[in-house]
FIKE-910527 format. One record per residue (C-alpha): residue in three letters; x, y, z. Coordinates in pm, 1 decimal. Each point is the difference from the previous one (the first is absolute). Layout:
<sites>
SITE   residu         px         py         pz
SITE      ala          X          Y          Z
...
</sites>
This chain:
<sites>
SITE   residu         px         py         pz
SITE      unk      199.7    -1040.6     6667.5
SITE      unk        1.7      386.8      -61.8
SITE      unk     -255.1      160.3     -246.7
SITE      unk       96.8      260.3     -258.9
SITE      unk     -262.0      250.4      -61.8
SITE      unk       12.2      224.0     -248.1
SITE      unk     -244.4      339.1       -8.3
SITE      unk     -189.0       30.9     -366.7
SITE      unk      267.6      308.3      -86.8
SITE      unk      312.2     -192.6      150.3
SITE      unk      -76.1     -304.6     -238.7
SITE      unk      -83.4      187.8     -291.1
SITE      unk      325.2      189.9       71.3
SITE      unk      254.0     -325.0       59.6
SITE      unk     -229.2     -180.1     -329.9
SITE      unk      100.7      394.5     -202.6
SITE      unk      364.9      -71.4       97.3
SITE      unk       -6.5     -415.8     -121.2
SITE      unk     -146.1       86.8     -327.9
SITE      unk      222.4      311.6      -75.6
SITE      unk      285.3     -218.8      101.0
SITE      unk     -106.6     -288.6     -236.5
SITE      unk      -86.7      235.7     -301.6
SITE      unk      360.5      160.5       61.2
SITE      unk      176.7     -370.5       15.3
SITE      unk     -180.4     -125.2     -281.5
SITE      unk       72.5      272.7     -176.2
SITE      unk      327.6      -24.5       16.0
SITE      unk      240.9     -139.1     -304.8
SITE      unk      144.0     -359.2       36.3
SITE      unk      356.2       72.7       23.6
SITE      unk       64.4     -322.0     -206.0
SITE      unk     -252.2       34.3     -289.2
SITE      unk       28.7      215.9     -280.6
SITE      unk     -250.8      313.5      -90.2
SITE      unk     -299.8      -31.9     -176.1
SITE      unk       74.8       21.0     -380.9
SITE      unk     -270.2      169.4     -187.5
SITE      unk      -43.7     -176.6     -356.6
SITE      unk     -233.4      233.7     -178.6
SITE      unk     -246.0       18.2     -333.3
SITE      unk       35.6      143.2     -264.1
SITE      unk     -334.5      -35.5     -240.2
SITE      unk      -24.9       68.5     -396.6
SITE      unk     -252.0     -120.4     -236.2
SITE      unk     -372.8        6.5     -132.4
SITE      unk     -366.2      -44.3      179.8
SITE      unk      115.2     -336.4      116.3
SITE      unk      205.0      264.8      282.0
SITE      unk     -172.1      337.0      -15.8
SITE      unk      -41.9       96.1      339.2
SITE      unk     -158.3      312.8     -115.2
SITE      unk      293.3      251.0     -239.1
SITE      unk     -268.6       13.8     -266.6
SITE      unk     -213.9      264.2      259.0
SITE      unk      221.0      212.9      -13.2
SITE      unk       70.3       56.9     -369.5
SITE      unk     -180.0      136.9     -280.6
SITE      unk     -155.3     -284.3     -152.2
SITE      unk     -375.0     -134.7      -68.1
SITE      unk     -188.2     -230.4      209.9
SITE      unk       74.8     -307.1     -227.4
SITE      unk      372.5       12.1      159.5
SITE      unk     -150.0       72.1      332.6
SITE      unk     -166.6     -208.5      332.0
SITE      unk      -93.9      282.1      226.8
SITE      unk     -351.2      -34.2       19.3
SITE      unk     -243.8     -259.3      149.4
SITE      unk      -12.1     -290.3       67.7
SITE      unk      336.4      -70.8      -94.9
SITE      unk      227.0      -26.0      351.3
SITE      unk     -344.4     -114.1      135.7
SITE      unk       85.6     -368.6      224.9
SITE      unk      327.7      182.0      142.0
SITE      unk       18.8      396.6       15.2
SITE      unk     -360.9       29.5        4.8
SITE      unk       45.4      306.9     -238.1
SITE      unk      158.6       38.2     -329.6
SITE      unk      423.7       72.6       14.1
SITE      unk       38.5     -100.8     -372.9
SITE      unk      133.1     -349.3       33.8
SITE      unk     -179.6     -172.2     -292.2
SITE      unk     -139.9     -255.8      257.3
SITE      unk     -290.3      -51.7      233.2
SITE      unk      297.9       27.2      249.6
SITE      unk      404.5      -79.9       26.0
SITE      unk      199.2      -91.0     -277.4
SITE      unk      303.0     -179.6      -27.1
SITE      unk      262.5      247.3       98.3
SITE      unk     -198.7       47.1      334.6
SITE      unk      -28.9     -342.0       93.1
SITE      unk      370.8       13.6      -64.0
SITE      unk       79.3      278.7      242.0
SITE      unk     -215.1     -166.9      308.3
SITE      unk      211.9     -380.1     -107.0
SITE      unk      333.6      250.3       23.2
SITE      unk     -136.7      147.2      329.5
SITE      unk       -1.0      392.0     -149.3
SITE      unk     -229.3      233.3      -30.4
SITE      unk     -239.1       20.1     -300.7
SITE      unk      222.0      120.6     -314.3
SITE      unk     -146.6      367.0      -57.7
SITE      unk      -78.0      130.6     -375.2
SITE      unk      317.5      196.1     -134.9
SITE      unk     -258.5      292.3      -68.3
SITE      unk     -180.8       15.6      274.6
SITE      unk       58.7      370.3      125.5
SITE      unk      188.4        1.5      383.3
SITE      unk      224.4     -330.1      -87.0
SITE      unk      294.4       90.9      159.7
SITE      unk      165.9     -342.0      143.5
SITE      unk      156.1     -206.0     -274.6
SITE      unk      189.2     -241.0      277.0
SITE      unk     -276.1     -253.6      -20.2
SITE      unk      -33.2       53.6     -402.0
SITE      unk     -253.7      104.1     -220.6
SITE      unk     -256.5      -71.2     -295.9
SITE      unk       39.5      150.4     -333.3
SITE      unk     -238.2     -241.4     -207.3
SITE      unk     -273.0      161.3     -242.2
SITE      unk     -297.9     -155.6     -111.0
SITE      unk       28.0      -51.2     -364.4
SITE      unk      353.6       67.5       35.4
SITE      unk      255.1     -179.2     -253.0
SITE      unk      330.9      -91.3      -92.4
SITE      unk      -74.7      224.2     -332.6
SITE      unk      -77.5      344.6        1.9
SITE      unk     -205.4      -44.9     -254.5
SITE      unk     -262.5     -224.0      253.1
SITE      unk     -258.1      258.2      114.8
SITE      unk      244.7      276.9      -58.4
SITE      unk     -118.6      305.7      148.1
SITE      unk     -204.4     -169.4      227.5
SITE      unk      190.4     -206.0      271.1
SITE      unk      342.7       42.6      117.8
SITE      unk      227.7     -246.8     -217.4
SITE      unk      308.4     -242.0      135.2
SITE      unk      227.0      243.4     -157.1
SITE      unk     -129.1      325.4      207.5
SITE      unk      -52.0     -281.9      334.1
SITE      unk      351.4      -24.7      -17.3
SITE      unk       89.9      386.9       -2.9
SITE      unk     -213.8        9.0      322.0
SITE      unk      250.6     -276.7      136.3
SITE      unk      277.4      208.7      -29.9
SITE      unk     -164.9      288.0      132.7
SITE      unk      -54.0     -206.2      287.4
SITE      unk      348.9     -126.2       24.8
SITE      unk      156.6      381.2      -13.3
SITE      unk     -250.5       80.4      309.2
SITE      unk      103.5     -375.1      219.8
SITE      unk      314.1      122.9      -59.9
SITE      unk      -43.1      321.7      100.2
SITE      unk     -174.7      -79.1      295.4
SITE      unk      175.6     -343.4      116.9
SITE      unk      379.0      103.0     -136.9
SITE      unk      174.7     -200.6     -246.3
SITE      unk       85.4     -325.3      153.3
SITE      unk     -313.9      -41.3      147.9
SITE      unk     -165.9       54.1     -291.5
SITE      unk      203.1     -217.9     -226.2
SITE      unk     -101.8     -274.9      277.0
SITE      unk     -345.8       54.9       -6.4
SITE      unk      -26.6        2.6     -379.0
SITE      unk      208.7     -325.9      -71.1
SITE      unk     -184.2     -209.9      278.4
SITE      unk     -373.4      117.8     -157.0
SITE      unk     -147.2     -145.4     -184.4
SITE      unk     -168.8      105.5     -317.0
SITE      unk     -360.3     -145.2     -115.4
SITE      unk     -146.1        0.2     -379.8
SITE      unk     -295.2     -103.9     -171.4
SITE      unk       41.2      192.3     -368.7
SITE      unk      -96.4      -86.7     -305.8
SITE      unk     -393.8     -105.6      -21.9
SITE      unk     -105.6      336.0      -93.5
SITE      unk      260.9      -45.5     -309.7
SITE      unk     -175.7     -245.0     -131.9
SITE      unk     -362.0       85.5       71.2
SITE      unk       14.8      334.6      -99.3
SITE      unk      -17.1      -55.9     -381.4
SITE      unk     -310.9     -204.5       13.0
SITE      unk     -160.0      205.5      286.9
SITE      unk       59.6      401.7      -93.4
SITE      unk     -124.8      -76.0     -366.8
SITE      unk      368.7      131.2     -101.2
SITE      unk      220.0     -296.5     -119.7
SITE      unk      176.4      185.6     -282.4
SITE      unk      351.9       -9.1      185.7
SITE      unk      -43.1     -379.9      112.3
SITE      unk      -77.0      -64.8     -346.6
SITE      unk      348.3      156.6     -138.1
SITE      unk      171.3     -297.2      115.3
SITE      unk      -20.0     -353.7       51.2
SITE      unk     -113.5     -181.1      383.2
SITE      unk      374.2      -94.9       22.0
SITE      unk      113.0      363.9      -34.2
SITE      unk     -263.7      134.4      173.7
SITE      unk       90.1     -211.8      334.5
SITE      unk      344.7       99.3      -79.2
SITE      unk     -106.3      380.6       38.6
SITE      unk     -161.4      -88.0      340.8
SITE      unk      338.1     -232.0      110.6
SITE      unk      250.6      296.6     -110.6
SITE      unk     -173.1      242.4      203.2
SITE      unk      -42.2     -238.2      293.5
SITE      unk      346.0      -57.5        7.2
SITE      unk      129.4      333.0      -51.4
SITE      unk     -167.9      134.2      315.6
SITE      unk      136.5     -351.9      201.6
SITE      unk      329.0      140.1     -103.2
SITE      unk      -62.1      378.1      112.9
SITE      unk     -108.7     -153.9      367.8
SITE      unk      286.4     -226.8      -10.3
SITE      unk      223.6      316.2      -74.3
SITE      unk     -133.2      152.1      285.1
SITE      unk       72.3     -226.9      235.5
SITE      unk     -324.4     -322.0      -28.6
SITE      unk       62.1     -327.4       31.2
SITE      unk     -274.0     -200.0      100.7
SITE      unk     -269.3      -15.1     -303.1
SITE      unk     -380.0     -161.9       40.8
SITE      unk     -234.6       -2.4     -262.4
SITE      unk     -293.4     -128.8     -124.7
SITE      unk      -30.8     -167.6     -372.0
SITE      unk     -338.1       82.7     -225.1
SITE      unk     -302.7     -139.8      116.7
SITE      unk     -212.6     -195.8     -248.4
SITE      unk     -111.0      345.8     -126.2
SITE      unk     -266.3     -164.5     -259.5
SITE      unk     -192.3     -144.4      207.2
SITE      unk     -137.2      309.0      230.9
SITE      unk     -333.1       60.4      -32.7
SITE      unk       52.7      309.2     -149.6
SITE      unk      246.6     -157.7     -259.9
SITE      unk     -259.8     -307.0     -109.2
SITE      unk     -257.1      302.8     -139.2
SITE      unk      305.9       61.8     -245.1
SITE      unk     -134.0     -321.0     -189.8
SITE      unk     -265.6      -49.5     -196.9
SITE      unk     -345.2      -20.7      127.5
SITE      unk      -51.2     -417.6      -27.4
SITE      unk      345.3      -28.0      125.0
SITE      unk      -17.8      209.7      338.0
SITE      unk      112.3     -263.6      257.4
SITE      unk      341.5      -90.6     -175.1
SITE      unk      311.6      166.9      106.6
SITE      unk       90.9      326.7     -261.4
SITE      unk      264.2     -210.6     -171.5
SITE      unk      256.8      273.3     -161.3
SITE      unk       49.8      209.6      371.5
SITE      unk       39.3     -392.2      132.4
SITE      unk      295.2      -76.2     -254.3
SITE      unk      159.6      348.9       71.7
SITE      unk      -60.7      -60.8      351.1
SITE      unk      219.7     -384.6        1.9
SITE      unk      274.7      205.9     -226.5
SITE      unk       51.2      245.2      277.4
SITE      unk        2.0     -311.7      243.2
SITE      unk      282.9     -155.3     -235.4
SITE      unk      195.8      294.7       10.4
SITE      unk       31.0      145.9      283.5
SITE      unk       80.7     -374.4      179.6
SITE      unk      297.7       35.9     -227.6
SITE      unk       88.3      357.0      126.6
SITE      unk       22.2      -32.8      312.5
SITE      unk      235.1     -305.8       44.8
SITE      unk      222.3      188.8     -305.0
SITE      unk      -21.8      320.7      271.7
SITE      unk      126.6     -226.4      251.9
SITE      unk      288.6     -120.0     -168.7
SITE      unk       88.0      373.2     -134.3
SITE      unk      -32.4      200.0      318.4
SITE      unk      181.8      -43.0      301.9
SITE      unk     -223.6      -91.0      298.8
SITE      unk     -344.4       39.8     -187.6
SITE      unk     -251.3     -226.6      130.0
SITE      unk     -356.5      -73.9     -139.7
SITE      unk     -337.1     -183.6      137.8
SITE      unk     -250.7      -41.5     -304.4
SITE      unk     -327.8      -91.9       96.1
SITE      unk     -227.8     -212.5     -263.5
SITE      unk     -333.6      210.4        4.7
SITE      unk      -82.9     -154.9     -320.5
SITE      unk      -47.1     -357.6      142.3
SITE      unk      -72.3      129.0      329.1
SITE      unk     -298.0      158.8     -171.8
SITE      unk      -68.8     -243.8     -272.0
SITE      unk      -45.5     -299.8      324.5
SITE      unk     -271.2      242.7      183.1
SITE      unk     -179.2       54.9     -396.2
SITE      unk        1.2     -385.8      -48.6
SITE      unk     -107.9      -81.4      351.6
SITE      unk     -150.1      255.9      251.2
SITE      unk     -125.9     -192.6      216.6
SITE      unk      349.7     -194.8      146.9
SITE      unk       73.6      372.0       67.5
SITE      unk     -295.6      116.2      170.6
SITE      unk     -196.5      195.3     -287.5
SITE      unk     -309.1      -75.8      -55.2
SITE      unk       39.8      193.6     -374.9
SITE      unk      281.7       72.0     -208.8
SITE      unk     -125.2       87.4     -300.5
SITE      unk     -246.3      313.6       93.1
SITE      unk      143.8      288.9      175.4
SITE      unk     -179.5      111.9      329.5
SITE      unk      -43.8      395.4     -149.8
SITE      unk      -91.1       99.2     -290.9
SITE      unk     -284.3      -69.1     -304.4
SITE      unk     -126.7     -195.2     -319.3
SITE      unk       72.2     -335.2      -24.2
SITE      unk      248.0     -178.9      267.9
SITE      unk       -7.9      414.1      127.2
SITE      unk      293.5       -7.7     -282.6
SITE      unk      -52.0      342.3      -57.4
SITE      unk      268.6      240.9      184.8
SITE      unk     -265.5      232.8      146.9
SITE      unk       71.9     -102.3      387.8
SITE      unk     -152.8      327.3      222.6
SITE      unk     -188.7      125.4     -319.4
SITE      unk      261.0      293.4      -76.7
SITE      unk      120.1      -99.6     -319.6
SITE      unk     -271.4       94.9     -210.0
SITE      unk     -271.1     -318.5       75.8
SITE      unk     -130.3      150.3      318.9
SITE      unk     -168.8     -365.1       71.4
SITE      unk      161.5     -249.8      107.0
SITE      unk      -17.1     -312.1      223.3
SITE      unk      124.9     -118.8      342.4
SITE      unk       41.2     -346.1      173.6
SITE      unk      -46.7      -42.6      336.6
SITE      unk      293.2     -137.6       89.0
SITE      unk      325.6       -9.9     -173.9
SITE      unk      173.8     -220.7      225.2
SITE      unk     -170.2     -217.7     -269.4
SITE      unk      123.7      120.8     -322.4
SITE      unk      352.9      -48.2     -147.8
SITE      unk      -69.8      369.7     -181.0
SITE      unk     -116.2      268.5      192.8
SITE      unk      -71.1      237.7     -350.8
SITE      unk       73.6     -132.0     -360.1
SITE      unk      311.6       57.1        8.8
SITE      unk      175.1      -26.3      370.7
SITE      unk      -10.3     -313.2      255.5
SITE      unk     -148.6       72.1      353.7
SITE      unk      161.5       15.1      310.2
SITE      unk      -11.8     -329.8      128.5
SITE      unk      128.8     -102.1     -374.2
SITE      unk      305.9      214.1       61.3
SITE      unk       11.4     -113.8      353.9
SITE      unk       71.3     -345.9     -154.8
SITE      unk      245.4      123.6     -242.3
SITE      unk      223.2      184.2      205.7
SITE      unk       -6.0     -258.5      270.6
SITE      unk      195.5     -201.4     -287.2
SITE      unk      224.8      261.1     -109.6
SITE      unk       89.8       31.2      359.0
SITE      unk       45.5     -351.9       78.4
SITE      unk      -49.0     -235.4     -268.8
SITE      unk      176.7     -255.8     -121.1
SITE      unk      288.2       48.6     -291.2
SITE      unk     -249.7     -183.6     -261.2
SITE      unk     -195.1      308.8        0.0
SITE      unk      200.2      262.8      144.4
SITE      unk      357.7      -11.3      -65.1
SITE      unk      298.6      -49.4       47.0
SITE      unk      -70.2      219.2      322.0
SITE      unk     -308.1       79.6      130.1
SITE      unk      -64.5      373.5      213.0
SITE      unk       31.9     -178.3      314.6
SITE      unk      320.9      -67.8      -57.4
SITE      unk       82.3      356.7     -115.1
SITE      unk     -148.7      145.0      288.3
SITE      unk      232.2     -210.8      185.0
SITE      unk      303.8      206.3     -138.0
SITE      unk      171.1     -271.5     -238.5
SITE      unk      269.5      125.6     -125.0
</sites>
């Protein structure tokens, strides 16, 4: 039986000349499937998805993460996320297979294809939250349709249209709305009307920007309902002294009025607007369930946050540069639900999002973003 023998350079040559050839085949487009269709994000909200806009306004460090140790278990340095590491919107973009969703502000953002993040810490549905501070819903969604002239600058009009109807557009508003009375030590314009009105405020606003996206060409709307804002650590110090462990009960009754309303929003949205679909995600019990029992969920506490001081480190002085330059830090906040008094930690959100993405219509619903990244139409 004849040999082949190959010299060191011939073999390296002929292997060259197999790999190029499978690269090039593989490659190739499937003449029978269809192209890749890019479903991208399109983020707006609070700290719950702050990726980092509030660096690069003019703002105090109350409204800002960009210091240590937040962004400590995951960037290993401070990018403003108001985490020890991802938050929702980025566990999000790895589930959708894109890149991570950039901050709107962050200077040299050039690429919109993919989406991008316009949420604000301490951001709003009213103006009035933090005003002057953060960058509100209403100015969020003037950013949008900056961003929509460039796509379609850049993509042409069709393609544009396309990439805008098959996005899909994320929210978590309103929290900030209803803390900021009891937190800034300014309630004067809460107190002007009743809870009832005062939701309404939030829901009008909410709605009028759905209906400015829809305009412009959304149709595929996720969001987020109020946590179960009284019972934060930072929230419980609101109560009296003897009764620091309860829940903060007026921000809790504000928060299950938002809940009410905005569950019958978005199925009246539905029925209004051609097309317009909606995944609501129940924070509030997911929440509540890791409050009442942290341990089925792998915390080992849920009512101390990892970072920060005083009693249950309750006090919002995470990194010490917000006036109490003490403050202290956990060794590991895989174990905590809270990472500071007022935001969960990363493997908290990791849990959330993992049920926005795929849970179950019980507690997100009617769609969940699985199916939206899936293109439903």
């Amino acid at each position: 039986m004849a040999t082949l023998k190959f010299s060191g350079v011939h073999f390296r040559t002929i292997l060259a000349i197999l790999i190029l050839k499978l690269v090039s085949s593989s490659s190739l487009p499937d003449q029978n499937s269809k192209p890749e269709k890019r479903v991208s994000l399109f983020v707006f909200g609070d700290s719950l998805f702050d990726p980092g806009n509030n660096n690069y306004i003019n703002t105090t460090t109350a409204y800002q993460a960009n210091f240590w140790p937040y962004g400590e278990s995951f960037f290993r340095v401070p990018t403003g996320r108001f985490s020890d590491g991802w938050l929702i919107p980025d566990f999000i973009s790895e589930f959708a297979k894109l890149p991570l969703i950039p901050a709107y502000l962050k200077p040299g953002i050039k690429d919109y294809s993919y989406g991008v993040n316009f949420a604000s810490g301490g951001a709003g549905a009213l103006l009035e939250s933090h005003q002057g501070f953060v960058v509100d819903l209403k100015t969020q969604l003037s950013y949008f349709k900056k961003v929509k002239k460039q796509l379609k600058h850049k993509l042409g009009g069709e393609k544009a249209k396309a990439l805008l109807s098959s996005a899909v557009y994320l929210f978590s508003i309103g929290g900030n709305d209803y803390l900021a009375p009891f937190t800034t030590g300014n309630s004067i314009f809460y107190r002007s009307f009743t809870k009832d009105q005062y939701v309404g405020m939030v829901i009008g606003n909410l709605t009028n920007v759905l209906q400015e996206i829809y305009k412009k060409g959304g149709r595929k709307f996720a969001f987020v309902n109020i946590p179960p804002l009284g019972c934060l650590p930072v929230t419980k110090t609101l109560n009296e002294k003897e009764n620091r462990d309860a829940c903060f009960e007026e921000v809790m009754t504000l928060a299950k009025l938002h809940n009410r309303a905005i569950s019958k929003l978005l199925p009246k949205l539905q029925s209004q607007l051609k097309a317009f679909h909606y995944s609501k995600h129940d924070i509030y019990t997911s929440i509540s369930e890791r409050l009442n029992n942290p341990s089925k969920y792998g915390f080992k506490e849920a009512k101390m946050a990892c970072c920060g001081s005083g009693p249950n480190r309750a006090n919002y002085s995470c990194g010490g540069m917000r006036g109490e330059k003490e403050f202290d830090l956990c060794d590991n906040p895989k174990d905590y639900l809270f990472f500071d008094s007022s935001h969960p930690t990363q493997s908290a959100y990791k849990q959330l999002a993992e049920l926005i993405w795929s849970g179950s219509s019980d507690i997100t619903g009617p769609y969940n973003l699985k199916a939206f990244f899936q293109d439903i139409s």
